[in-house]
C-alpha positions as CSV (number, residue, x, y, z in Angstrom):
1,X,-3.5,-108.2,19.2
2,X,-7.2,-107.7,18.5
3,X,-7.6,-108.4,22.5
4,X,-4.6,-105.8,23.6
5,X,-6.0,-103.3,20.9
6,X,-9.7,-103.5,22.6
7,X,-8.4,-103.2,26.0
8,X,-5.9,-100.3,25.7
9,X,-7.8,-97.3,24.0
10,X,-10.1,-97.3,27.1
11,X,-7.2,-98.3,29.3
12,X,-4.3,-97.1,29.1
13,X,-4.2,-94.7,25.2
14,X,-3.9,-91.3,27.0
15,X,-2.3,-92.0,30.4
16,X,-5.7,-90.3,31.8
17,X,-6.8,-93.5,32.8
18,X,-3.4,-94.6,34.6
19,X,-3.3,-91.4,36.1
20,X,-6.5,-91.8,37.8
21,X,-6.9,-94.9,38.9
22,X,-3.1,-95.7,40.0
23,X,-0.4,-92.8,39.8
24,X,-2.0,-90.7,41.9
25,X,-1.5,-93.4,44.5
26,X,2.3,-93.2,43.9
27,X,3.9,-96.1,45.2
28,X,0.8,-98.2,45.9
29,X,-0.5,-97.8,42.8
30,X,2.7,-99.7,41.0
31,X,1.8,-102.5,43.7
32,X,-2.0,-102.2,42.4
33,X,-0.9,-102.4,38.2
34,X,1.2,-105.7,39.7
35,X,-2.4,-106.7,40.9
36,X,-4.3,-105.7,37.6
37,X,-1.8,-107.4,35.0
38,X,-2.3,-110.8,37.2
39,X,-6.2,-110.2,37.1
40,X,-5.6,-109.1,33.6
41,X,-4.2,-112.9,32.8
42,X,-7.3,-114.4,34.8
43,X,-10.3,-112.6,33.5
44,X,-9.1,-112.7,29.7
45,X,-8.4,-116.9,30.2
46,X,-12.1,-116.9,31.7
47,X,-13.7,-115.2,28.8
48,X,-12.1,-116.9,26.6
49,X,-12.5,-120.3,27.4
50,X,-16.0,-119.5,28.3
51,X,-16.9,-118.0,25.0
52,X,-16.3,-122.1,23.5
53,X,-19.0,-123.6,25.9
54,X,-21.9,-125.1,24.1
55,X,-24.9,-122.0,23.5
56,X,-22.0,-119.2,23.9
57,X,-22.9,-117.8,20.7
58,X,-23.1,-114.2,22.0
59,X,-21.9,-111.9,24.9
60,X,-26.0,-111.9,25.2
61,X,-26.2,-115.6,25.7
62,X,-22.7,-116.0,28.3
63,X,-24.3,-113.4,30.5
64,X,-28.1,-115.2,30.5
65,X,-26.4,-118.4,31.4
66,X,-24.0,-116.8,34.4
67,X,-26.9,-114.5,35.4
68,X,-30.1,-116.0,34.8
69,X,-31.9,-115.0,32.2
70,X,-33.8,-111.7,34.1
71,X,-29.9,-110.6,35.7
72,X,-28.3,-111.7,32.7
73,X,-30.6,-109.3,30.4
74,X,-30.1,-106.3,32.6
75,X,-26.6,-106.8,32.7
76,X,-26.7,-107.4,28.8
77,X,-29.0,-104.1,28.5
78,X,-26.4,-102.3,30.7
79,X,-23.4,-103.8,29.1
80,X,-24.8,-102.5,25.5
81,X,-25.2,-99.0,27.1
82,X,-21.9,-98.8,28.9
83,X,-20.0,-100.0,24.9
84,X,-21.5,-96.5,23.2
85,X,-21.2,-94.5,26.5
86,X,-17.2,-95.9,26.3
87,X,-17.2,-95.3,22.4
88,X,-18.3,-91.6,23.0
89,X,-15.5,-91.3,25.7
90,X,-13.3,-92.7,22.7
91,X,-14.6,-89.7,20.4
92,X,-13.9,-87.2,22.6
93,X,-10.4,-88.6,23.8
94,X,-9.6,-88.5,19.7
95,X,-11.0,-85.2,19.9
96,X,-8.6,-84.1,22.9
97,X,-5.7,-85.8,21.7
98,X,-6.2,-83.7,18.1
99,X,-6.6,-80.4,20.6
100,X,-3.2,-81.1,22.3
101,X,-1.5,-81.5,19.3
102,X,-2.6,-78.1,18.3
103,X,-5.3,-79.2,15.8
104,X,-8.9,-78.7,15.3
105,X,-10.6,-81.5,18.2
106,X,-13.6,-81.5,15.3
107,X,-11.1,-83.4,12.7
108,X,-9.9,-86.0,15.3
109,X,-13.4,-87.0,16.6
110,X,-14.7,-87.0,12.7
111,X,-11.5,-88.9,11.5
112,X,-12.1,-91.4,14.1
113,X,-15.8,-91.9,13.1
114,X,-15.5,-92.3,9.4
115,X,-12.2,-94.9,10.1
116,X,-14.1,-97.1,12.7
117,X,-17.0,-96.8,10.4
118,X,-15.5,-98.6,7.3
119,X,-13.5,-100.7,9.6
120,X,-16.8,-102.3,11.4
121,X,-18.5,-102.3,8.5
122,X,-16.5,-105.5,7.1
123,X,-17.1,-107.7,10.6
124,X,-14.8,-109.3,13.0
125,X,-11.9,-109.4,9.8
126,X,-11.6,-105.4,9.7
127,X,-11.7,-105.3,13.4
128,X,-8.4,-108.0,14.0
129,X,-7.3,-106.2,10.8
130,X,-6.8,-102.5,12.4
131,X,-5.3,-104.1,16.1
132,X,-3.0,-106.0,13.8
133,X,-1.8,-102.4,12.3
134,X,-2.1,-100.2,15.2
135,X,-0.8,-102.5,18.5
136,X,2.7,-103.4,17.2
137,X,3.0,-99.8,16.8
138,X,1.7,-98.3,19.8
139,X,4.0,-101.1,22.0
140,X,7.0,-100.0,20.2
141,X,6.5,-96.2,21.0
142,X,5.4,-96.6,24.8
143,X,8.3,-98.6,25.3
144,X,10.0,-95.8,24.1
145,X,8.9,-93.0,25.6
146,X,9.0,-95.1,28.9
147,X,12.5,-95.4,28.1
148,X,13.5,-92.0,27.0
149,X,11.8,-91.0,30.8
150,X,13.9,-93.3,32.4
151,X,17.5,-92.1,31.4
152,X,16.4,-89.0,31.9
153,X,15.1,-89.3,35.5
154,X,17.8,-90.8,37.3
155,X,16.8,-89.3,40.4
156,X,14.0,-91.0,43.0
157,X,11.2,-88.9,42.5
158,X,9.0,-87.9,45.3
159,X,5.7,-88.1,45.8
160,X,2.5,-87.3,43.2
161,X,0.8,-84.6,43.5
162,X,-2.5,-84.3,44.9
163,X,-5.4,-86.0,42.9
164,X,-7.2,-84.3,40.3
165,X,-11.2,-83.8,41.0
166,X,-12.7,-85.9,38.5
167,X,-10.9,-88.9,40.7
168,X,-13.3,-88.6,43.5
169,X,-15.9,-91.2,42.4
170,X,-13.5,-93.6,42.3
171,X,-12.7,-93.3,46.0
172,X,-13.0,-90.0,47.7
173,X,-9.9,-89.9,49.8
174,X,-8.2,-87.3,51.3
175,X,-5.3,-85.2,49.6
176,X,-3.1,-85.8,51.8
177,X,-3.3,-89.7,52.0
178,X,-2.3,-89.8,48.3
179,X,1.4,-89.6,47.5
180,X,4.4,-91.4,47.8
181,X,2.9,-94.7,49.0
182,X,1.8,-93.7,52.8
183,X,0.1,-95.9,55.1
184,X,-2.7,-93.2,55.1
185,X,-4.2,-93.9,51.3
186,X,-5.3,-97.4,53.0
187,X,-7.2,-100.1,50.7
188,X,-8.6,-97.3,48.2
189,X,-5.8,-98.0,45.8
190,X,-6.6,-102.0,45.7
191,X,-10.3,-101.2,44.9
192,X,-8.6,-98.8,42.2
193,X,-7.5,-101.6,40.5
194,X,-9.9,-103.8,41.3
195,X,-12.7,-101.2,39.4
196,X,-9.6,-100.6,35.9
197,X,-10.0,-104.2,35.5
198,X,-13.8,-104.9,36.1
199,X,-14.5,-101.6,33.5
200,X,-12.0,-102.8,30.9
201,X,-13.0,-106.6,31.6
202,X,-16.6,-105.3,30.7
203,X,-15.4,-103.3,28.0
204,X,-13.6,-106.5,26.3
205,X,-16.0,-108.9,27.1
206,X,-18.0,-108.4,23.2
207,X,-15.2,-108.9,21.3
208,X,-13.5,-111.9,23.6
209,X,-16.8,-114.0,22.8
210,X,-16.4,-114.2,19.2
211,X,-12.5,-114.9,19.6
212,X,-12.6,-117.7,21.9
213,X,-14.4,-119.9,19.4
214,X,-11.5,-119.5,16.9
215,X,-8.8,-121.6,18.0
216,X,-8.3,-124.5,20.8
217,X,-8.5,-123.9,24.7
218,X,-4.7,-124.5,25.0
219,X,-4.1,-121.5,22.3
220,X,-6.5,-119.3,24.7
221,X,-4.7,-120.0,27.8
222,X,-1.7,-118.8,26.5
223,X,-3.4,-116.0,24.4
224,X,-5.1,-115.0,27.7
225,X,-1.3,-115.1,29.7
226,X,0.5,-113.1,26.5
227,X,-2.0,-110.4,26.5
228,X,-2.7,-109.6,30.5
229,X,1.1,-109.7,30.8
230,X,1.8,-107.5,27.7
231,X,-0.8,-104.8,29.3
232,X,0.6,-105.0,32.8
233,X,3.9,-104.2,31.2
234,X,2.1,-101.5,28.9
235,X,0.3,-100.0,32.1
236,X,3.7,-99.9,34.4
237,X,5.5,-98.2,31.4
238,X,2.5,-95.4,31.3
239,X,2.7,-95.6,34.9
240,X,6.7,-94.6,35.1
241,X,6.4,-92.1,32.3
242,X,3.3,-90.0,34.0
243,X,5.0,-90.4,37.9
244,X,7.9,-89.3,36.6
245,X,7.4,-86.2,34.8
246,X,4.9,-85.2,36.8
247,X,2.4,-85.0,34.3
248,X,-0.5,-86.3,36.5
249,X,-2.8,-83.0,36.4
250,X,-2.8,-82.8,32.7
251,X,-5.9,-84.4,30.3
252,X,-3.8,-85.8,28.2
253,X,-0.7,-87.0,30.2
254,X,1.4,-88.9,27.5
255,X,1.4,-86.3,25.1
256,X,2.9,-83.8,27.8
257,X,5.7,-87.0,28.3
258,X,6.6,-87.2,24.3
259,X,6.7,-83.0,24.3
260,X,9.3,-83.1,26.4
261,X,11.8,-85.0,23.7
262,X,10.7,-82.7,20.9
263,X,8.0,-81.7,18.8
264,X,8.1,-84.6,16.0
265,X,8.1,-87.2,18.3
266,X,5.2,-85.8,20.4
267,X,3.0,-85.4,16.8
268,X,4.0,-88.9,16.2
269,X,3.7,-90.6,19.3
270,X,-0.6,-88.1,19.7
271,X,-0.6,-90.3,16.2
272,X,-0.2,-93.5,17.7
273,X,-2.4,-92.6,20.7
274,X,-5.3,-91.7,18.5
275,X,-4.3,-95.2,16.8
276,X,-4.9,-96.5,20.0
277,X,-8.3,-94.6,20.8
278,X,-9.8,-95.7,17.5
279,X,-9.0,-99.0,18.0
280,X,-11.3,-99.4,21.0
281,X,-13.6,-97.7,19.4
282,X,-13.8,-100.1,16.4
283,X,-14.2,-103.2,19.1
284,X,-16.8,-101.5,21.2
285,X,-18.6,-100.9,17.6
286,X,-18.2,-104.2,16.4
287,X,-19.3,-105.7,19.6
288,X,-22.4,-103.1,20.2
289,X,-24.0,-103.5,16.0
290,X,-23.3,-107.3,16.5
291,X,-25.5,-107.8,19.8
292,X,-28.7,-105.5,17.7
293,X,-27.8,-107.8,14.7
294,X,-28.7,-110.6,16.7
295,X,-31.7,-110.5,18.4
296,X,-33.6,-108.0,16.0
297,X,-34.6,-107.0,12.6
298,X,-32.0,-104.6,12.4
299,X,-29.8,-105.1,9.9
300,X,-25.5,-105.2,11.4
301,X,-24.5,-102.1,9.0
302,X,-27.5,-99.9,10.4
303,X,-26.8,-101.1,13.9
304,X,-23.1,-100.1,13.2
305,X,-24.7,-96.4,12.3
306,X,-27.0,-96.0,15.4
307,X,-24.2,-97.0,17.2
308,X,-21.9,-94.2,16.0
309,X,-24.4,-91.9,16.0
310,X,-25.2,-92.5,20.0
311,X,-21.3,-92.5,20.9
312,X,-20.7,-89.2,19.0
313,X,-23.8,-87.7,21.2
314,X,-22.0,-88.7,24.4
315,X,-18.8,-87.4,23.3
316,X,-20.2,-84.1,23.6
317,X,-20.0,-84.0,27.6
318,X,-15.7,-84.0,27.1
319,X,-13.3,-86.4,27.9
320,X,-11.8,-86.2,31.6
321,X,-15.3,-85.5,32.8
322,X,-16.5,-89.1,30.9
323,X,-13.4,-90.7,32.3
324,X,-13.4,-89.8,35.9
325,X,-18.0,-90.4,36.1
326,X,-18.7,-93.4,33.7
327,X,-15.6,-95.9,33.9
328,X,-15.8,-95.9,38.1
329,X,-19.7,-96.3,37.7
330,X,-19.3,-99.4,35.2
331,X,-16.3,-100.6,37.2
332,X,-18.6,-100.9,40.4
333,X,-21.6,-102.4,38.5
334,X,-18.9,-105.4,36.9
335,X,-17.7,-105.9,40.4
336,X,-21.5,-106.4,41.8
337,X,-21.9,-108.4,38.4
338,X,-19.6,-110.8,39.6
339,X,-20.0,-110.8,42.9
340,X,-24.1,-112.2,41.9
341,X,-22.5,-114.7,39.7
342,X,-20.3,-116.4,41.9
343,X,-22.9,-116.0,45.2
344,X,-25.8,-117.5,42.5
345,X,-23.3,-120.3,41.1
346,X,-22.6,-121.1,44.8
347,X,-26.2,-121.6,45.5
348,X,-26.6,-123.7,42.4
349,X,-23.9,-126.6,43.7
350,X,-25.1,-126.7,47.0
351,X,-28.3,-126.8,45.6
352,X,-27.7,-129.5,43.1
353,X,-25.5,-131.2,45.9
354,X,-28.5,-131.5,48.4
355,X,-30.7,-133.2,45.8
356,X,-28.4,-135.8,44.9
């Protein structure tokens, strides 16, 4: 739960995020969440099993020993940056979800500070304690809202619309090559995919650490499978809802799904997607205070209030703007991440080979 609940604030909470990195591919971007749920399964088994390595006691320490310790600290320097720079995207997305709903954005940005504040503040218990709350929940109601779309749109639809403008950093393609799953949009969807999973991989990557070392590698493996396949299924119900009611253009997609079935259930299901929001925002917390708790003389509960206080400042530039600069940007930068590792681990075994 606690690894679903990190993953789908950032990911998948407003359908902004499915929206921009895969609907507006229409067809091909269904082919590209098939992709991302498989990576999904991969990447989370990885970390995982990683995290119980001997000397794996932080993200800080996994990232040294993959990247050296000079690559390793600029990634963990980067990695601490991108967390608040997320957690202020968070902020504002509780902000715009309160604004759609036809409330004050002030009260949902503030709620969501003072309830990931008191959540953090207890450790790693309060954060597994709120994804334990707040993922049952939000899996029941996109499943029905997916649903609900469904029955009502028995009709093939045709293609998306044309893609919104804060898209273009994630690959600037042309209008018309974006639709109903035309040989014209090329490869740009499958890097789509391939940059959702490196910036929620990144994002998910504090809190995975400390949860591999709980239980046996067996448990992980299937821990890893249960929650990539539970978000790929999460991710192609978004995916259906926004495509189908052509909700692509809005900021907040979902909401504009659930208004369609009436006003409680939209106020119900903007509740659960604020759930959602603030539960990313209590891991990227959690995962951010812990890393200053560790190699300094800060103490974890003052960490947990710089933290805060730097996320709320970047929430202030508003949340499609955040979405379509900063998650592209940290989804190129895990890709190169990777791409080092593997070239450098490589080197290492042929290395260690030719010495032998």
């Amino acid at each position: 739960m606690t690894v679903i609940g990190t993953i789908v604030g950032a990911g998948f909470a407003t359908g902004q995020e499915i929206a921009q990195f895969f609907v507006r591919y229409g067809r091909l971007g269904l082919l590209g969440m098939a992709i991302t749920t498989i990576l999904f399964c991969v990447v989370i088994i990885m970390f995982l099993t990683a995290a119980r390595q001997p000397g794996s006691g932080s993200y800080a320490d996994l990232l040294k020993r993959w990247g050296g310790v000079g690559l390793g600290g600029m990634v963990d320097l980067a990695l601490t940056i991108f967390l608040m720079g997320i957690t202020g995207v968070m902020f504002a997305g509780a902000g715009a979800s309160f604004q759609a709903l036809g409330w004050p954005a002030f009260a949902g940005t503030a709620l969501t500070l003072i309830i990931t504040f008191v959540a953090v503040w207890s450790g790693l218990r309060g954060v597994m304690a709120v994804n334990a709350i707040v993922v049952p929940i939000m899996l029941s109601f996109t499943v029905i809202i997916c649903l609900l779309t469904l029955i009502s749109h028995s009709a093939v639809p045709t293609p998306v619309p044309a893609p919104m403008a804060p898209v273009d950093p994630i690959a600037p393609t042309a209008p018309d090559a974006i639709g109903g799953g035309g040989g014209g949009a090329g490869w740009v969807w499958l890097w789509a995919a391939a940059i959702y999973v490196s910036y929620n991989m990144i994002l998910s990557f504090p809190v995975l650490v400390p949860l591999g070392q709980l239980t046996s590698r067996s448990k992980l493996i299937t821990a890893g499978v249960l929650a990539g396949g539970t978000l790929g299924l999460m991710g192609t119900a978004v995916f259906m809802a926004i495509y189908l009611s052509r909700a692509v253009m809005l900021e907040v997609p979902l909401l504009h799904v659930a208004a369609r079935y009436g006003r409680p259930l939209q106020v119900l299901y903007g509740i659960v997607v604020w759930g959602e929001i603030m539960t990313t925002a209590v891991g990227n917390i959690f995962g951010v205070a812990r890393r200053f708790a560790a190699d300094s003389k800060i103490p974890y509960r003052l960490a947990v209030g710089i933290a805060i206080t730097v996320s709320l400042l970047i929430s202030r530039f508003g949340f499609a703007a955040l979405v379509g600069n900063l998650y592209p940007f940290f989804g190129w930068a895990g890709i190169i991440f990777a791409s080092i590792v593997l070239c450098r681990a490589a080197y290492l075994r042929i290395h260690a080979k030719t010495r032998r």
